[in-house]
C-alpha positions as CSV (number, residue, x, y, z in Angstrom):
1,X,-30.6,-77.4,142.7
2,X,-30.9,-73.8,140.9
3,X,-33.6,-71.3,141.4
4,X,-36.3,-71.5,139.4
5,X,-36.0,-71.0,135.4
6,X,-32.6,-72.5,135.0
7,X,-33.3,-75.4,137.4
8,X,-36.1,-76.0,134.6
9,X,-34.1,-75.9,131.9
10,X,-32.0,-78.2,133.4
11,X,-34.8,-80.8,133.8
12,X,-35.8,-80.4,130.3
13,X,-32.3,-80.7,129.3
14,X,-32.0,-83.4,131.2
15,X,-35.4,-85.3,129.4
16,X,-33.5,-85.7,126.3
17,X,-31.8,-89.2,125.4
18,X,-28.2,-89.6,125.7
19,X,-28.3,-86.3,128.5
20,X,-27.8,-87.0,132.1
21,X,-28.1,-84.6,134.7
22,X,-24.6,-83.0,134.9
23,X,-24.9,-82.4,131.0
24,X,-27.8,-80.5,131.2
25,X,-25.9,-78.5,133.4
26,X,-23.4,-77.8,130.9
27,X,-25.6,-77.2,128.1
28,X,-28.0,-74.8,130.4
29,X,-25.6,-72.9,131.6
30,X,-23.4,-72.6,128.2
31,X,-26.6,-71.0,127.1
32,X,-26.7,-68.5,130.3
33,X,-23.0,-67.8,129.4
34,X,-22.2,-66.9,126.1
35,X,-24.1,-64.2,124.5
36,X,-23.7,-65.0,120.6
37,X,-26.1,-68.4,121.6
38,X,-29.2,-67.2,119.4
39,X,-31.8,-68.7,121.7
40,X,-34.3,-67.5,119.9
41,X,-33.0,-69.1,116.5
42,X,-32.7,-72.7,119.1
43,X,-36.4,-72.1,119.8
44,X,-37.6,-71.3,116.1
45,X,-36.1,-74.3,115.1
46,X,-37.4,-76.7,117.7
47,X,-41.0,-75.1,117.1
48,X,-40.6,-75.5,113.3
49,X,-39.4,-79.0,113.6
50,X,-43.0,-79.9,115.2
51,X,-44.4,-77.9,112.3
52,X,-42.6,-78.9,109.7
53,X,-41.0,-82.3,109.5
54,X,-43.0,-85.7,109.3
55,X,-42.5,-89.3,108.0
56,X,-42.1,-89.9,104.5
57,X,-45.5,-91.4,103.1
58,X,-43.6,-94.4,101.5
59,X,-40.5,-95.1,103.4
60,X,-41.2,-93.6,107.0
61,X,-37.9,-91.7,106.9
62,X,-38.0,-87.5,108.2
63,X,-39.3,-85.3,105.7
64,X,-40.0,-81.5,105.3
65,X,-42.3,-82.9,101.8
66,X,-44.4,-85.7,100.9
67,X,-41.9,-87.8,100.6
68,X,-38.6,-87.7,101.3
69,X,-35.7,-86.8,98.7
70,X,-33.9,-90.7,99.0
71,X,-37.7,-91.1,97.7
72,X,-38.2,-88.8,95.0
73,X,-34.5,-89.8,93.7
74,X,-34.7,-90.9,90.1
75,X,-31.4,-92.4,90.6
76,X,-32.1,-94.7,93.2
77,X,-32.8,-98.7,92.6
78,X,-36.6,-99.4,93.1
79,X,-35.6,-103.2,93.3
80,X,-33.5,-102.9,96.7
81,X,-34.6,-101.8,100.0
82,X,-32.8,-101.8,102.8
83,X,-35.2,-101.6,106.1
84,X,-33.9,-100.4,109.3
85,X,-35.2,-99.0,113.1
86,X,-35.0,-95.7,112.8
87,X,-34.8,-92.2,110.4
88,X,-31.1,-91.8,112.3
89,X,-30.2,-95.7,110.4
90,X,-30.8,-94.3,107.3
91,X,-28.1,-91.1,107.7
92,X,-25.5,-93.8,109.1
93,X,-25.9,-96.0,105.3
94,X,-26.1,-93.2,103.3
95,X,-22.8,-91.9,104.7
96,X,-21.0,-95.0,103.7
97,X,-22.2,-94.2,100.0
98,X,-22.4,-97.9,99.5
99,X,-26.2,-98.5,98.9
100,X,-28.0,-96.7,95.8
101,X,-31.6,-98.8,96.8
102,X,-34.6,-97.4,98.8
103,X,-35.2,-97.9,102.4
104,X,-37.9,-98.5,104.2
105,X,-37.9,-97.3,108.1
106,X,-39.9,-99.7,110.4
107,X,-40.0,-96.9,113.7
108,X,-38.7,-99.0,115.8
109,X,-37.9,-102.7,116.6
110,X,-39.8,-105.9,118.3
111,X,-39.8,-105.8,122.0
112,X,-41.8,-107.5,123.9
113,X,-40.8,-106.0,127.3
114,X,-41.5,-102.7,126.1
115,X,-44.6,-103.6,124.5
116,X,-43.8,-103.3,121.1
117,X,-45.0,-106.1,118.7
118,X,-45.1,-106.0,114.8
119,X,-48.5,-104.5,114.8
120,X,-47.0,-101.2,116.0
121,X,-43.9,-101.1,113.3
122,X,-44.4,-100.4,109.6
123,X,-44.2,-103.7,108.8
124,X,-47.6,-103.6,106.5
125,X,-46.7,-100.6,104.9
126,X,-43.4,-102.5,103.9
127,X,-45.3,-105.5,102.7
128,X,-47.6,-103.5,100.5
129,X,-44.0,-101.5,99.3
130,X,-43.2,-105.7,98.0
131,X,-46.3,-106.8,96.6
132,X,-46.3,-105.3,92.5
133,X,-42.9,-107.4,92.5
134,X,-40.2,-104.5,91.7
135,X,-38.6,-105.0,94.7
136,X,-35.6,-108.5,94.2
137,X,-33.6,-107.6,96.9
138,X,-34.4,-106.7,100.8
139,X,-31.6,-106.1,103.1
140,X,-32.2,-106.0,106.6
141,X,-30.3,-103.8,108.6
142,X,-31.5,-103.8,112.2
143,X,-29.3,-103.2,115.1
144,X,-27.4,-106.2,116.0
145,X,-28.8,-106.3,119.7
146,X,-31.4,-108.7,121.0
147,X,-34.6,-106.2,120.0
148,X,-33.1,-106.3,116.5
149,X,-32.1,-109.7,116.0
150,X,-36.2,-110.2,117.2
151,X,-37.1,-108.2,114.6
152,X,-34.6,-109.7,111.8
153,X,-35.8,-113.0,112.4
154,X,-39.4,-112.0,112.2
155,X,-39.2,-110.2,108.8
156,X,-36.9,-113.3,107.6
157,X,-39.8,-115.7,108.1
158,X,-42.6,-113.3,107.0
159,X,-41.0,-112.0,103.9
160,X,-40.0,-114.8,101.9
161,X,-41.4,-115.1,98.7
162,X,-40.3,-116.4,95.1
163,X,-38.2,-114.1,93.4
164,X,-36.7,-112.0,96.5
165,X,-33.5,-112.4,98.1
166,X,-33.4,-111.3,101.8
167,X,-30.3,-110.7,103.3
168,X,-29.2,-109.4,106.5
169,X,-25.9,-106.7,107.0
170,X,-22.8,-108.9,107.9
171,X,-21.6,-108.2,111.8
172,X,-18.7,-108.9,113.5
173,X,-15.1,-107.2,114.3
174,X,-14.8,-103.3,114.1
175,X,-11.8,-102.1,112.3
176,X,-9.0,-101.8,114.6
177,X,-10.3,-103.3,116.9
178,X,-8.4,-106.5,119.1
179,X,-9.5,-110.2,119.6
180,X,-9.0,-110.4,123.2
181,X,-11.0,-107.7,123.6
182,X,-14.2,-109.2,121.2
183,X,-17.1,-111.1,123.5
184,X,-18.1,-114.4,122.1
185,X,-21.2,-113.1,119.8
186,X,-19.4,-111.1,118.3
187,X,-16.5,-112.9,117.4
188,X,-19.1,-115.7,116.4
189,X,-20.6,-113.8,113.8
190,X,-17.6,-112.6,112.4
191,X,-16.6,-116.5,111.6
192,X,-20.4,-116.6,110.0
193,X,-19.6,-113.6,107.9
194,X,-16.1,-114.5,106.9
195,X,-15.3,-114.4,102.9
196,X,-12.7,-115.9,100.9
197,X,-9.8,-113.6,99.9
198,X,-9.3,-112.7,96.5
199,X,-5.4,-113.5,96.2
């Protein structure tokens, strides 16, 4: 334990996801130690991001506007969304460059332990995104963990409808990556998602 201020800054630290205790410590006193740290620039940022950036009114993705700029693209297909958890989802697809569609960012996924059913997703708003018939294609790309899979199955049943194809990102075996080393779910659903090979 620290004396006062830094000890507090350590908690806070600490309150972050993904930051344990000893790297708080780290970050706090990287802070404390190296003078060309513009704390102040740190704190205008966190205050503006409170300010400043909200959910996009159609898709529920982080926005400084409106809507956000995936959004407001002309160049995007209308007739493709891809929906996923979380604003951080989004980043992760569009850095593959291999989807030109919409998305449509649920806030979360179904878990019932945690008290989170549909009714607290943006699962209406996506429904009301489907029903002038534009959209043909919905991907979804939920996390392939048991909160996820919840959610994918839900979706599956509630969304089909003449005239849209639903389909769901293939999982399975990362690149590089060893069979012995692949648990059973895993290596199951890289069977389902197998493909023939053009030759």
């Amino acid at each position: 334990m620290y004396d006062g201020i830094v000890q507090e800054l350590i908690d806070e630290l600490g309150r972050l996801p993904g930051i344990g205790p000893k790297s708080a410590q780290r970050i706090a006193f990287h802070i404390l130690q190296t003078e060309s740290f513009d704390v102040r620039r740190l704190a205008e940022l966190l205050n503006d991001i409170r300010d400043k950036v909200h959910f996009c009114a159609i898709c529920g993705n982080v926005t400084e506007h409106e809507t956000c700029s995936i959004c407001r693209d002309p160049r995007r297909s209308p007739a493709s969304i891809c929906v996923v958890e979380e604003a951080k989802d989004v980043v992760a697809i569009e850095r593959t460059r291999e989807f030109s569609g919409l998305y449509h960012v649920l806030g979360g996924a179904i878990s019932p332990i945690d008290g989170i059913g549909p009714d607290q997703l943006r699962i209406k708003q996506l429904l009301g995104r489907l029903a002038d018939g534009v959209v043909t294609e919905v991907i979804i790309a939920t996390d392939p963990n048991l909160e996820g899979e919840a959610t994918a199955t839900y979706l599956t049943r509630l969304l089909v409808q003449p005239n849209l194809r639903i389909s769901r990102l293939a999982s399975g075996l990362p690149v590089g990556g060893d069979l012995e080393y692949a648990d059973e779910v895993t290596l199951g659903r890289a069977f389902e998602g197998r493909r023939t090979v053009d030759h």
